[in-house]
C-alpha positions in Angstrom: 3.1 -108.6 13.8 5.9 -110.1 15.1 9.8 -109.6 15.5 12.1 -112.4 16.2 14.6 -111.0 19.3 14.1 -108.1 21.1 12.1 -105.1 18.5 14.6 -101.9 18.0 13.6 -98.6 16.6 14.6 -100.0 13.3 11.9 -102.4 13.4 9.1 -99.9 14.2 10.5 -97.3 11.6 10.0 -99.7 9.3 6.4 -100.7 10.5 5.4 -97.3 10.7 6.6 -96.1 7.7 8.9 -92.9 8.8 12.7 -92.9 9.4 14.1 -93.8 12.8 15.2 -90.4 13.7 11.3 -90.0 13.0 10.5 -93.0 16.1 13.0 -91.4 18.7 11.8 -88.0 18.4 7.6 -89.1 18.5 9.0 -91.7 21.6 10.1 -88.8 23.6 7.0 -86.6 23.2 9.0 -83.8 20.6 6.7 -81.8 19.3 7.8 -81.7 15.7 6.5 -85.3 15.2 2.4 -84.6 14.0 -0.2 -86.5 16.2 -1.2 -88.9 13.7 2.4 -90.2 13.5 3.0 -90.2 16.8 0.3 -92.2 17.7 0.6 -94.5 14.9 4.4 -95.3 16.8 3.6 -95.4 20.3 0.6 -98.2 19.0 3.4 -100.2 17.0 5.5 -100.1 19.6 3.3 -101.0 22.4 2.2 -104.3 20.2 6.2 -105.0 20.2 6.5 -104.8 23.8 9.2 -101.7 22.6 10.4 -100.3 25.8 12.9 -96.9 25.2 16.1 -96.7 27.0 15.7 -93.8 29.4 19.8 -93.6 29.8 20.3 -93.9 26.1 17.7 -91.1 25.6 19.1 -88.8 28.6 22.3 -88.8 26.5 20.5 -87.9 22.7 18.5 -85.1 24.6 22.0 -83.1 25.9 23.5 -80.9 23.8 26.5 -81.5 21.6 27.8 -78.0 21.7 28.3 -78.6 18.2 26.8 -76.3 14.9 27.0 -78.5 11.6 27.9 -76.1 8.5 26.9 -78.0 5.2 28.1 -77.0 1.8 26.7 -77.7 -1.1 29.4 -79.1 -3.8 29.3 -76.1 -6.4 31.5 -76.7 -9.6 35.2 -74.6 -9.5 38.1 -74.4 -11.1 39.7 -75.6 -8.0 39.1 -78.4 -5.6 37.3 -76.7 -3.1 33.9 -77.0 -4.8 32.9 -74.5 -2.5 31.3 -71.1 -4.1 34.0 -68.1 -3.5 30.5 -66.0 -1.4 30.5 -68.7 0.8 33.8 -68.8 2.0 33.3 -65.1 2.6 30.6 -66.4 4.9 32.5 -69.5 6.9 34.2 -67.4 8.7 31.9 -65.0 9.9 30.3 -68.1 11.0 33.0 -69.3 12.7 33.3 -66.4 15.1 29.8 -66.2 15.8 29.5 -69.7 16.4 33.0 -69.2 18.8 31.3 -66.1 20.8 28.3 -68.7 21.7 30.7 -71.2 22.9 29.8 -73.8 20.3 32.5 -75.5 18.0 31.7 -76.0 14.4 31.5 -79.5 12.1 32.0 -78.2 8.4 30.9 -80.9 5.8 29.4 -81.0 2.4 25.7 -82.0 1.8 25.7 -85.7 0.9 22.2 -85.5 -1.6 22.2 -89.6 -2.2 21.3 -90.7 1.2 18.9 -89.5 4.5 21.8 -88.1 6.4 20.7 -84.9 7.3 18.9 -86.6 10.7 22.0 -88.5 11.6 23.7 -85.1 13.0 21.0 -84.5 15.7 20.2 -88.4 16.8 23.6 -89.2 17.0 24.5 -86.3 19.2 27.2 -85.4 16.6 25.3 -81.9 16.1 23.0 -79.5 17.8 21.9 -78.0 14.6 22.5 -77.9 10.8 23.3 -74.7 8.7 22.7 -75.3 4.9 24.9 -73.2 2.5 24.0 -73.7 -1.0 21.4 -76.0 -2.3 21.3 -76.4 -6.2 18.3 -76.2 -7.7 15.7 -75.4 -5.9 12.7 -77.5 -6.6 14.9 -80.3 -6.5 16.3 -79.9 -3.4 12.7 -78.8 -2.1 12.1 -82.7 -0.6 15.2 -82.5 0.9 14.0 -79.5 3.8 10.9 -81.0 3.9 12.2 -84.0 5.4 13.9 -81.9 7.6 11.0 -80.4 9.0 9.0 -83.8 9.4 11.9 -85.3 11.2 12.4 -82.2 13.5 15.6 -81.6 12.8 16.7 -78.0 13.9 18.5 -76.6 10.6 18.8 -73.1 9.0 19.5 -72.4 5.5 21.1 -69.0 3.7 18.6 -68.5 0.5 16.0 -66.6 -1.0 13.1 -65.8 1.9 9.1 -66.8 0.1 6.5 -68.0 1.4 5.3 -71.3 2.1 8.9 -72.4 2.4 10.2 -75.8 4.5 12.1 -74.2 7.5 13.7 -71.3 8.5 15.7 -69.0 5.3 17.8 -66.0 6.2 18.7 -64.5 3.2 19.6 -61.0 1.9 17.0 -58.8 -0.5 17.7 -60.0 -4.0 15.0 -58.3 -5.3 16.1 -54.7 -4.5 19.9 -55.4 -5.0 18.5 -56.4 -8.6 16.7 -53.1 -8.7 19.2 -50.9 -7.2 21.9 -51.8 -9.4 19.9 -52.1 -12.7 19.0 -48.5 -11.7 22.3 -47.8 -10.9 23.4 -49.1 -14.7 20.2 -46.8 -16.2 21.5 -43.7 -14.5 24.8 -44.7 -16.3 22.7 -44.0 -19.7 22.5 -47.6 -20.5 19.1 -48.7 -21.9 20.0 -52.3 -23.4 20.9 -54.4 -20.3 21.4 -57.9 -20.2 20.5 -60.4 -17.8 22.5 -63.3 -17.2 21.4 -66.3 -14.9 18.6 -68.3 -14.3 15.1 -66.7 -13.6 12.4 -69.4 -12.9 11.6 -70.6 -9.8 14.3 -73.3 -10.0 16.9 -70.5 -8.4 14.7 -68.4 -6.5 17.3 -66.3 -5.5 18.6 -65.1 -9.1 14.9 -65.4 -9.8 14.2 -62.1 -7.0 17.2 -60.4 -8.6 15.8 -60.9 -12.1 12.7 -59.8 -10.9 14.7 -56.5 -9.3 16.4 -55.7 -13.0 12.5 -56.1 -14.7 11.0 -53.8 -12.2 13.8 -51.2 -12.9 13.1 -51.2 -16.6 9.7 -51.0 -16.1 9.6 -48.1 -13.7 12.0 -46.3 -15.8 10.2 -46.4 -18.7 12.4 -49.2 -20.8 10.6 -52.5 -21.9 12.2 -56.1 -20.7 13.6 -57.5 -23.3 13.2 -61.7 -23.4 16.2 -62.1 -25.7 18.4 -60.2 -23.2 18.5 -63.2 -20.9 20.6 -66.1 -21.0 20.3 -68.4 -18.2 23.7 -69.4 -16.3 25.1 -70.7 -12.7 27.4 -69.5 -10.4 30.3 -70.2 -12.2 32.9 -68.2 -14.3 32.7 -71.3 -17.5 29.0 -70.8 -17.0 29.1 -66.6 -17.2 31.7 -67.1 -20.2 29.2 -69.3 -22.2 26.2 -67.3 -21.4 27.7 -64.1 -22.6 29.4 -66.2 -25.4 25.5 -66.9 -26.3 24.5 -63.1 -26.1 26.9 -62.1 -28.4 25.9 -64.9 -30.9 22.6 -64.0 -30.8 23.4 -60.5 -32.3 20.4 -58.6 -30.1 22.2 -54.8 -29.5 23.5 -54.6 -25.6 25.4 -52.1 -24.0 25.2 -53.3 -20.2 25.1 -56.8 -18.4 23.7 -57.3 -15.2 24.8 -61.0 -14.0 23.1 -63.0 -11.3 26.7 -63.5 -9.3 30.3 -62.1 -9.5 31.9 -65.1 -11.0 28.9 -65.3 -14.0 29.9 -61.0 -14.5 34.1 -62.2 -14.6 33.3 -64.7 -16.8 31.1 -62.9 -18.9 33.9 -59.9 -18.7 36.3 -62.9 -20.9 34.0 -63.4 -23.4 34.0 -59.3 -23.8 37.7 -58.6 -23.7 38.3 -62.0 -26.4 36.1 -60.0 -28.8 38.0 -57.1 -27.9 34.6 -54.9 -26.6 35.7 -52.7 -24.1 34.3 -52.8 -20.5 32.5 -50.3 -20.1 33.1 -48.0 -22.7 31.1 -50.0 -24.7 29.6 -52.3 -22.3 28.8 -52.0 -18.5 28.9 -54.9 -16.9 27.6 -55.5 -12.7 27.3 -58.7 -10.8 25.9 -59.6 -7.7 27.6 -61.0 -3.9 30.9 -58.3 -3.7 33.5 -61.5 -3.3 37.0 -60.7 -2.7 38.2 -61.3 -5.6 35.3 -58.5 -7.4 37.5 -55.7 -6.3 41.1 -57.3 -8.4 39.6 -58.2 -11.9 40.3 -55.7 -14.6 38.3 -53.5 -14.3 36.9 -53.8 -10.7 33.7 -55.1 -10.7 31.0 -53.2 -9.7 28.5 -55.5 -7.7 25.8 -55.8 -5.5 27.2 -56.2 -1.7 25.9 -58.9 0.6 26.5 -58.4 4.7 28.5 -62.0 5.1 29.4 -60.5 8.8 25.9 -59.8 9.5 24.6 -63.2 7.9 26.7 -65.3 9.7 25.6 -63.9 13.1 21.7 -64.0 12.7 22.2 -67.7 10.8 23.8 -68.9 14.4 22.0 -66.8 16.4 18.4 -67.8 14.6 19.6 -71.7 14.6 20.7 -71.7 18.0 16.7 -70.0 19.3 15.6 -73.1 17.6 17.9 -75.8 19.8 16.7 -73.6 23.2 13.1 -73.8 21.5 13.0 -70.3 21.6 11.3 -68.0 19.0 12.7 -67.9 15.5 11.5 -66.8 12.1 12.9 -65.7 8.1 15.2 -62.9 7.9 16.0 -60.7 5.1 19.0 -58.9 5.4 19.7 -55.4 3.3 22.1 -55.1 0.8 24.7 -52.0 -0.8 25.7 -51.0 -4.0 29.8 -51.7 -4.4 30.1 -49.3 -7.5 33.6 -49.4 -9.1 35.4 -48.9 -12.6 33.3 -51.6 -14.2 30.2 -50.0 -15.2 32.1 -46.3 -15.5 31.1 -45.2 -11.9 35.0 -44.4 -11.0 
C-alpha cells in the first residue's frame, strides 16, 4: 500500500476499516479497542511508516473537565424539542455535575453523522450522557458504536440485558404495576393502555408489562383492544385516546405510558364531555411539573430526577477514572391526586 505525503490517522482508518477515533484509541494501548483490531492498526501503520505524536496524544489523554449532556430532539408544541421529564432532570444534572467540579456541554443528538466520538478525541468532552433516544432498535447501532469506539457515555433508559453500555434507569415495570393496582383498588376493572409496548420503547414496554401483571394477579384478563400505541407527546395521547373512543370497547380507566400522552388523552375526554374520573380514571407515568396544574391533577407514577441525575454523573464519571461502574435501576412512588378519585 502506499500514501503519497506523510500517512495520517485518516489514512489508516480507512485502511483498516474502523473510524479514526477507533486508530487513536488502539495506538495508545486503550483497552476498549478488541485485539484483533488493534493489531490489524498497529500492522497498517507500521507498513506506513505511521509514527503517533507523543505531544499531541499527551494532550487527548488529559481531561477536559467537561460532561456532554445530549438530547434527543422529541416533538413539542414549543421550540425546545426537549421532553418536559427531561428538563426536570438537566438540572439535577447540573448540580451534580457542579459538586464534581466539572462544567457541562448541553447539545442535541445529531443521528445523521458519527459524532458521538468527536466529544472524547477532540478533548471537547470527558464523557457523554444520552437523554432520550427514539426508538429503540433504531437507535440500538448508534451505542454500539459507542462501545466499539470506547467512548465513555451513559444513557437514562430502560435497564435489560445484553444492552450496549451502561443504562440507569428507573423501575418501569413496578411503577406500571403499582399504579394499575392503584386504579384496581379504585374499582376500575376496564383499564386502558396507551403507548407503545414492543420492544421498540423498551421502557413503556416494562410499564405495559407492569399494568398486564396487575391484571393478571388480580384476577382481570388483559384486554388487546385496550391498547393504542402512542409517544410522549400530548397530539399523540389526544389521538390515541381519540382512537379508543372510536373503537367503542367499554373503559372506565386509562393508564398512559407518560404524563403528556394521560393530558392529552384527558382532551379527548373532556371534548366528549366524559368526566375524569367519575366516569373515567385516568394515570400517567414521570410526575412533571406541569402533572400537578392540569384539571384535574394528574395522578402519576413519580420518577427520582434528583436522584437520577446524581448516579448518571456519578456512574459516567467512574468510567473516565476507569473505575467500576454498572446499570442502575432506581425506585419509583406513586403521586396519587384528584385524577383517578384518590383526593
Amino acid at each position: 500500500m502506499t500514501i503519497k505525503g506523510k500517512a495520517t490517522s485518516l489514512d489508516i482508518a480507512h485502511l483498516a476499516g474502523v473510524s479514526q477515533p477507533t486508530v487513536s484509541r488502539a495506538l495508545r494501548g486503550s483497552p476498549m479497542v478488541n485485539e484483533e483490531t488493534r493489531k490489524r492498526i498497529q500492522a497498517i501503520a507500521e507498513q506506513l511508516n505511521y509514527k503517533v505524536d507523543k505531544n499531541a496524544s499527551n494532550l487527548r489523554t488529559q481531561h477536559s473537565g467537561t460532561i456532554a449532556l445530549l438530547f434527543f430532539e422529541d416533538p413539542t408544541p414549543d421550540d425546545s424539542q426537549i421532553n418536559p421529564f427531561f428538563l426536570s432532570m438537566l438540572g439535577s444534572i447540573t448540580r451534580a455535575c457542579a459538586m464534581r467540579g466539572y462544567d457541562l456541554l448541553i447539545s442535541f443528538q445529531q443521528l445523521s453523522t458519527d459524532w458521538q466520538a468527536d466529544y472524547e478525541d477532540s478533548n471537547k468532552a470527558d464523557g457523554l450522557i444520552l437523554l432520550g433516544y427514539g426508538d429503540y432498535l433504531e437507535s440500538q447501532s448508534r451505542l454500539e458504536r459507542l462501545v466499539e469506539q470506547g467512548t465513555h457515555f451513559v444513557r437514562w433508559g430502560a435497564v435489560l440485558p445484553g444492552q450496549p453500555g451502561i443504562s440507569i434507569g428507573c423501575d418501569n415495570f413496578q411503577g406500571g404495576h403499582d399504579i394499575t393496582q392503584h386504579l384496581l383498588h379504585q374499582g376500575r376493572r376496564n383499564i386502558a393502555f396507551l403507548g407503545h409496548a414492543s420492544n421498540h420503547y423498551p421502557e413503556f414496554f416494562e410499564r405495559y408489562r407492569g399494568y398486564a401483571h396487575a391484571l393478571l394477579t388480580s384476577g382481570q384478563r388483559v384486554q388487546p383492544g385496550l391498547q393504542f400505541d402512542a409517544i410522549t407527546t400530548e397530539q399523540s395521547g389526544y389521538e390515541a385516546a381519540c382512537e379508543l373512543l372510536k373503537r367503542g370497547t367499554p373503559f372506565d380507566a386509562i393508564f398512559a405510558a407518560s404524563d403528556l400522552i394521560a393530558i392529552g388523552a384527558m382532551k379527548a375526554l373532556h371534548e366528549r364531555s366524559m368526566r375524569v374520573p367519575e366516569e373515567v380514571a385516568v394515570a400517567g407515568f414521570d410526575d412533571i411539573p406541569m402533572a400537578g396544574f392540569v384539571n384535574p391533577s394528574l395522578s402519576t407514577v413519580q420518577q427520582d430526577t434528583k436522584l437520577a441525575g446524581t448516579i448518571l454523573v456519578e456512574t459516567l464519571l467512574a468510567l473516565v477514572n476507569n473505575e467500576p461502574a454498572q446499570s442502575r435501576t432506581i425506585p419509583v412512588t406513586l403521586a396519587l391526586r384528584r385524577s383517578s378519585g384518590a383526593a
